[in-house]
N, C-alpha and C positions, 0 to 999 in steps of 0.2 A: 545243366538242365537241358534234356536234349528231348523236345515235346514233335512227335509227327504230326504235323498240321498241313495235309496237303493244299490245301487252301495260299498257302504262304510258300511253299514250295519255287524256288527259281533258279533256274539254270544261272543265271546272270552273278545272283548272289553267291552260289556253290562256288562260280570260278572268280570271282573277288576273293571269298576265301582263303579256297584254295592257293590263291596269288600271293598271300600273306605269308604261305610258310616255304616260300623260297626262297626267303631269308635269313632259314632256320634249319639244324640240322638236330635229330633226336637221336641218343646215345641209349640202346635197351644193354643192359651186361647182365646175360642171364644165365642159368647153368640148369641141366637138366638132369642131374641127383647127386648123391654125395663122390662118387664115381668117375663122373664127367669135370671137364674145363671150364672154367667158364667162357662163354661166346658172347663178342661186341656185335650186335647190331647197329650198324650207320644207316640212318635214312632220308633220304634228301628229294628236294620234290622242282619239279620245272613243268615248264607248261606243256613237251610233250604227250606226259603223263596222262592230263587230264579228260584229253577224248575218250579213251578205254575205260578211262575207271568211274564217267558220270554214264557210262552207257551208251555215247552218240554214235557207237557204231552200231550198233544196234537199229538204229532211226534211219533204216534202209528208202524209205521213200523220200526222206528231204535229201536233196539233188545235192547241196551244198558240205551233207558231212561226208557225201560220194567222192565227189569230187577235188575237194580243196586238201592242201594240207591239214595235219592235227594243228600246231602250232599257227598256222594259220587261222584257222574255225576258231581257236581259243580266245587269241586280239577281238578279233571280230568280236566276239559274245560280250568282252571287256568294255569294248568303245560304243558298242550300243549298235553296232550294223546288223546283226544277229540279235533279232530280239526274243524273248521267252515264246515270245505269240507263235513264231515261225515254226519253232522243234514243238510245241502244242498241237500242231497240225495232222504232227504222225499218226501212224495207226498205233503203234509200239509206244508212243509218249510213257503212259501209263506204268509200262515194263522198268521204267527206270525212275521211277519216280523216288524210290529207297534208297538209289545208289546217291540223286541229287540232294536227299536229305541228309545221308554220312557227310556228304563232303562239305554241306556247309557246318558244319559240328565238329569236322576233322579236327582240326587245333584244339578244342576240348577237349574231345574222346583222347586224343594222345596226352594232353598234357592229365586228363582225370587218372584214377584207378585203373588200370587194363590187370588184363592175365593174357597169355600169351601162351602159344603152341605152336611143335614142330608138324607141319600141314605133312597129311601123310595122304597122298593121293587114291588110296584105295579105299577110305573112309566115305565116300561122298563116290559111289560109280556114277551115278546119273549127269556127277557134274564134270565141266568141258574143264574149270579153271586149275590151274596150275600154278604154285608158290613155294617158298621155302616155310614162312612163319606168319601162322594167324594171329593178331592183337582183337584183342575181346573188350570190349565196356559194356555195360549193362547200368541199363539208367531209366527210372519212369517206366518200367514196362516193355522198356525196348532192349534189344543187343544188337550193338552196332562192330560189325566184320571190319577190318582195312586188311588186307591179306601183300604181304611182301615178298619179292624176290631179290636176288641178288645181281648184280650188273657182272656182266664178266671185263670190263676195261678197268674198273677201279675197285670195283668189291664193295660199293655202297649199296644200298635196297631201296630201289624204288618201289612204290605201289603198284601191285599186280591187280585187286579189284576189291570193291566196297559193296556194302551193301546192309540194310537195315532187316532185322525179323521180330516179331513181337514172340513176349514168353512164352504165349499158347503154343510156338511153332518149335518145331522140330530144332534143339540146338546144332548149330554148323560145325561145331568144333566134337562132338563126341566121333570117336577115332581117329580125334588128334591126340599127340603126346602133350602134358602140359607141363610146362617149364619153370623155373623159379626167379622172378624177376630181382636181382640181385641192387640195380643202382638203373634209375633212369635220370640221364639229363636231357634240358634244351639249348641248345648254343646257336647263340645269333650272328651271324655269318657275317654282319657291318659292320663288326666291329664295339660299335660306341659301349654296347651292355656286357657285362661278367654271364658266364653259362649260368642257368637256374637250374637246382638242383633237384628235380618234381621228387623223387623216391629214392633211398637208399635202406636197404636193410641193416637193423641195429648191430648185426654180426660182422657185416662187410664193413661195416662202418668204424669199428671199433679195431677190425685186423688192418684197415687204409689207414687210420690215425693210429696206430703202434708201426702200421713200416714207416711212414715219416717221421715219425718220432726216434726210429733206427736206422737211417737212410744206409750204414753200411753193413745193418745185419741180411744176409740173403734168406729172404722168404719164399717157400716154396707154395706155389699158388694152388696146386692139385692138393699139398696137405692141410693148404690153411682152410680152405674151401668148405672139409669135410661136414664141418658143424653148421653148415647151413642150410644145405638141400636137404627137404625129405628124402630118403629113399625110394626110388622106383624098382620094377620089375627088371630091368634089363640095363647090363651097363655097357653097350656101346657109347666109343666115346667119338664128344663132338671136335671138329677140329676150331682151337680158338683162333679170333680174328684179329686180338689184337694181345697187350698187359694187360691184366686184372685189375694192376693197382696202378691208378693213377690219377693226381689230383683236375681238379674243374678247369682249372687254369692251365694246365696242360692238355687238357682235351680242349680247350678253344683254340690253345696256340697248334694244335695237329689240324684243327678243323680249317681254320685260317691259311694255314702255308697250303693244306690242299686246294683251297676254291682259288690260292694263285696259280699253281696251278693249271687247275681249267682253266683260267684264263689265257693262259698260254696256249693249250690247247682245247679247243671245243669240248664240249662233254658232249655225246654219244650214248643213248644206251643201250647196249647189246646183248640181243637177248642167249639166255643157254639155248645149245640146240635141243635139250630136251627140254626147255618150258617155251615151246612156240602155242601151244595151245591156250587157247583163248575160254572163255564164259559169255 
């Protein structure tokens, strides 16, 4: 239930949130017609993120989102040094008021019903932002955007930007591609819990339970695929990011060896040199 009540609206609360799902990483396996591969999307979140995507660059007159680091301004907001009242001050406050509403809802909106789209930048000319793939929910009157791109250091997707429109408005996603959500998980990055498994399609579901059930018969992922995407107009194909078929337990045990990993080395995100453009 994701209710726009600006009244209730807080910066503070968005990045508590927000801070919650950095212990978690979202698996979308989607395929965009009978034609195509299917594509893993990995999405993983850290507190750089957060500046861009509640809008505080935007809030040009507070001295503080000028000056400081992102990661920085974030702590802040968390420990209570930065209080709501301060970024209220703005002239622009107002302008992000939608974005701080997604983000304290994010962890729903991802774990509810979404639909998802390959972001095709010619659809939207007026707009600056730049991503690979739009995720969609629609709840109470509202559609709530989280728009992703890809990291070029490890090939996970972080958030590019967010934002709230009610149904009267204009949808963001008409001339985007839209895609067939095959299998969405959640894996919890600490370890202690099993991935949950939010969505799998009854078709996907039933050719992952006959390949383990034949662990030595080879299945072909382009042919098993076919009976599940609607058909689309055009069949360029996407290039896939990961296997098709692969159990929970295996996708936690990939998630895990990864975030040792970054521990070993810092994570970074680095952007493409053609999505330096901003919103």
């Amino acid at each position: 239930m994701f209710v726009k009540e600006v009244s209730k609206i807080s910066i503070k609360s968005a990045a508590l949130s927000y801070q919650k799902l950095f212990d978690y990483e979202y698996q979308f396996t989607v395929v965009r017609n009978r034609n195509t591969q299917p594509i893993n999307i990995c999405i993983r979140f850290d507190k750089s993120t957060f500046h861009h995507l509640c809008g505080l660059h935007k809030l040009k007159d507070i001295e503080v989102v000028r000056r400081e680091k992102r990661e920085s301004v974030f702590d802040k907001i968390i420990d209570g040094t930065y209080s709501d009242e301060l970024f209220q001050k703005s002239t622009w406050y107002d302008e992000i008021l939608d974005r701080i509403d997604c983000l304290e809802h994010l962890e729903a909106i991802l774990d509810d019903k979404d639909t998802i789209f390959k972001f095709n930048p010619s659809a939207n000319k007026s707009s600056k932002i730049d991503a690979d793939y739009i995720i969609k929910n629609e709840t109470l009157g509202l559609r709530y955007y989280f728009l992703v791109s890809q990291n070029d250091t490890d090939n996970f997707f972080f958030g590019r930007s967010c934002f709230t429109r009610g149904q009267n408005e204009r949808d963001f996603t008409i001339g985007h591609t839209s895609y067939t959500i095959l299998r969405k998980v959640k894996i919890d990055l600490r370890e202690e819990k099993e991935p949950v498994e939010l969505f799998i399609a009854d078709s996907y579901k039933q050719q992952l339970e006959q390949h383990t059930k034949e662990p030595n018969e080879k299945i072909s992922a382009e042919k098993e695929l076919v009976t599940i995407a609607a058909a689309a107009g055009s069949t360029q194909k996407d290039k896939p990011q990961t296997q098709p078929y692969m159990s929970v337990s295996q996708l936690r045990k990939n998630a895990l060896a990864q975030k040792k990993r970054e521990q070993q080395k810092p994570h970074q995100i680095k952007k493409k040199k053609d999505q330096q453009s901003l919103d």
